[in-house]
Structure formats: C-alpha cells, structure tokens
C-alpha positions as CSV (number, residue, x, y, z in Angstrom):
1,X,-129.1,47.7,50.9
2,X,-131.2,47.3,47.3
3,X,-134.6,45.4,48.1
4,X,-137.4,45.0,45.7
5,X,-140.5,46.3,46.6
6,X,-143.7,45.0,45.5
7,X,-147.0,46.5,45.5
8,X,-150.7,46.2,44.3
9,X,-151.9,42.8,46.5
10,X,-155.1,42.4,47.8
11,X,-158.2,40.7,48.7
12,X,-160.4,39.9,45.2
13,X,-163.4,37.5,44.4
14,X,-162.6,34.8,42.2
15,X,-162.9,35.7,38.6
16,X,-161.4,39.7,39.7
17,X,-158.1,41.3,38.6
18,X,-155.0,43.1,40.5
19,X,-152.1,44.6,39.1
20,X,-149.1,44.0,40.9
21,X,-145.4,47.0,40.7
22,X,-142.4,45.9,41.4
23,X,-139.6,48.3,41.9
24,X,-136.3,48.6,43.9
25,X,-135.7,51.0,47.0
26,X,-132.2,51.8,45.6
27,X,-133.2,55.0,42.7
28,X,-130.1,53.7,40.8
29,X,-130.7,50.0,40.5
30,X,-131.8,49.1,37.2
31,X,-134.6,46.4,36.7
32,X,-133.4,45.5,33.8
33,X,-132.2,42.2,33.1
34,X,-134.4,39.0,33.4
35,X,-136.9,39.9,35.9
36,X,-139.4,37.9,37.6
37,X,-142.9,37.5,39.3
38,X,-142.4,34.3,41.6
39,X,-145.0,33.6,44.3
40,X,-145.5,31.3,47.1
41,X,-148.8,30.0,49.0
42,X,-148.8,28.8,52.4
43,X,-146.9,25.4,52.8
44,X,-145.9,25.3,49.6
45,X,-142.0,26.9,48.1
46,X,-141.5,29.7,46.3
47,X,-141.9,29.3,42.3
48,X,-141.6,31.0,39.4
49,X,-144.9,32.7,37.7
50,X,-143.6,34.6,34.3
51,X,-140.5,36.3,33.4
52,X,-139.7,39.0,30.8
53,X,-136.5,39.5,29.2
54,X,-134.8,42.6,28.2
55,X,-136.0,42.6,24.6
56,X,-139.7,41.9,25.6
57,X,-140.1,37.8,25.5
58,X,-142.0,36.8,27.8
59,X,-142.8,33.6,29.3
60,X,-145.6,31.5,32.0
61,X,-146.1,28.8,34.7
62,X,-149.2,26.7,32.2
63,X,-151.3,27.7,35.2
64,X,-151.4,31.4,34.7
65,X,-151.1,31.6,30.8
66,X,-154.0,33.6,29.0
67,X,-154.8,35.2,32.2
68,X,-151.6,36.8,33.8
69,X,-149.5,39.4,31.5
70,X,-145.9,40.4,32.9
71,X,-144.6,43.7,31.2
72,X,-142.1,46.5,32.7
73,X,-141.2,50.4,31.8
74,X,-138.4,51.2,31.7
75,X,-138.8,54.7,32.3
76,X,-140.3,53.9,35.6
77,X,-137.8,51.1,36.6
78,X,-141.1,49.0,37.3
79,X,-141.8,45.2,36.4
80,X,-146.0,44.5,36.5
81,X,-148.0,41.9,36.8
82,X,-151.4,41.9,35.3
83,X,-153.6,39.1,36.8
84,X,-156.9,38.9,35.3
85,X,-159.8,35.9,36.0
86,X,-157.7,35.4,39.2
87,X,-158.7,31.8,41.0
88,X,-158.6,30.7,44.6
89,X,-155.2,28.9,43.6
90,X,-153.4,31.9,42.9
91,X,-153.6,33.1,46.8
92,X,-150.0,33.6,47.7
93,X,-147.8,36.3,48.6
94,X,-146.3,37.6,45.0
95,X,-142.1,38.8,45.2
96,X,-140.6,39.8,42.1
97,X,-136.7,39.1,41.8
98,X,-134.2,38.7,39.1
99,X,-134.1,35.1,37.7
100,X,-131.5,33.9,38.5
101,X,-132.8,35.7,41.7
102,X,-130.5,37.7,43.9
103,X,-130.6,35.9,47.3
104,X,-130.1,39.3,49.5
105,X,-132.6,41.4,47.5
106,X,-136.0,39.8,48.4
107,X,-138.6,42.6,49.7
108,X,-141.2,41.7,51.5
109,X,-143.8,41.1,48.5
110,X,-147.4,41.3,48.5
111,X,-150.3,39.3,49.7
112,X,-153.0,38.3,46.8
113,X,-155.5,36.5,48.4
114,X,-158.3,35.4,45.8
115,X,-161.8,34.7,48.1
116,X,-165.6,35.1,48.0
C-alpha cells in the first residue's frame, strides 16, 4: 500500500532551520496534485501548515508565514518544507498528505522538536 514518507526532523535550538522531504513508498505515485505539510503537537489535532498547488501557489497557517517555504520537484516526486527561525511552538511531528488528505496514506511523519 502507498504511504507518504517524511523525512528531515529533528532536534534544533530555537531560532535554527530543518528541511523536511516528503515522498511516497509507491515509485509510481505521483505527488502531484494539492499537497500538504500538516503537523500536530502533543494534545493538540492535526492541522494544516502550507500547501502548494500544481502550478506553484502556495499558501500558510499566519503562524508560519515569512519563515516556512513549501516547494516540490517534480523530477524527484518530493514535496519540502523549508522551516527557517523555527520557535518552541512549532514542536510537533510534521506528515505531509494530499489536501483533501487521503485517509489510508498517512506515514509515519517526522518529529521536529524546537529546544534549547
């Protein structure tokens, strides 16, 4: 079965960066489409971050705007997420996912935990 697959997490000191990759573990799924960083800290549900659109548009939570960048390559298959100036707040584990999402295809994401 087709799973995203996120990658890039980590442990940072406020003010730091990560880049997160998304891909899928099926070689002929396409991430094109709508795609999707969402994320979700402990206690809390699982939200949206940014989104990108097949023809480049891109949009933000107002939390991360000016410091997070979603892009993708369609040569790789891979969504990113570039997280710059990262804050204690944005702790959470990231998943990427279509939007609308595709209930059966959540991976296991990627922990970003944002400590000094």
């Amino acid at each position: 079965q087709v799973q995203f697959v996120e990658s890039g997490g980590g442990l940072v000191q406020p003010g730091g960066s990560l880049r997160l990759s998304c891909t899928a573990s099926g070689s002929t799924f396409s991430l094109g489409g709508m795609m999707a960083w969402y994320r979700q800290a402990p206690g809390e549900q699982r939200g949206m971050v940014a989104r990108i659109g097949d023809g480049g548009n891109t949009d933000y939570i107002d939390s991360v705007k000016g410091r997070f960048i979603i892009s993708r390559d369609g040569a790789k298959n891979t969504v990113y997420l570039q997280m710059d100036v990262l804050k204690p707040e944005d702790s959470a584990v990231y998943y990427c996912n279509r939007l609308p999402v595709l209930p059966d295809y959540w991976g296991q994401g990627t922990q970003v935990t944002v400590s000094s």
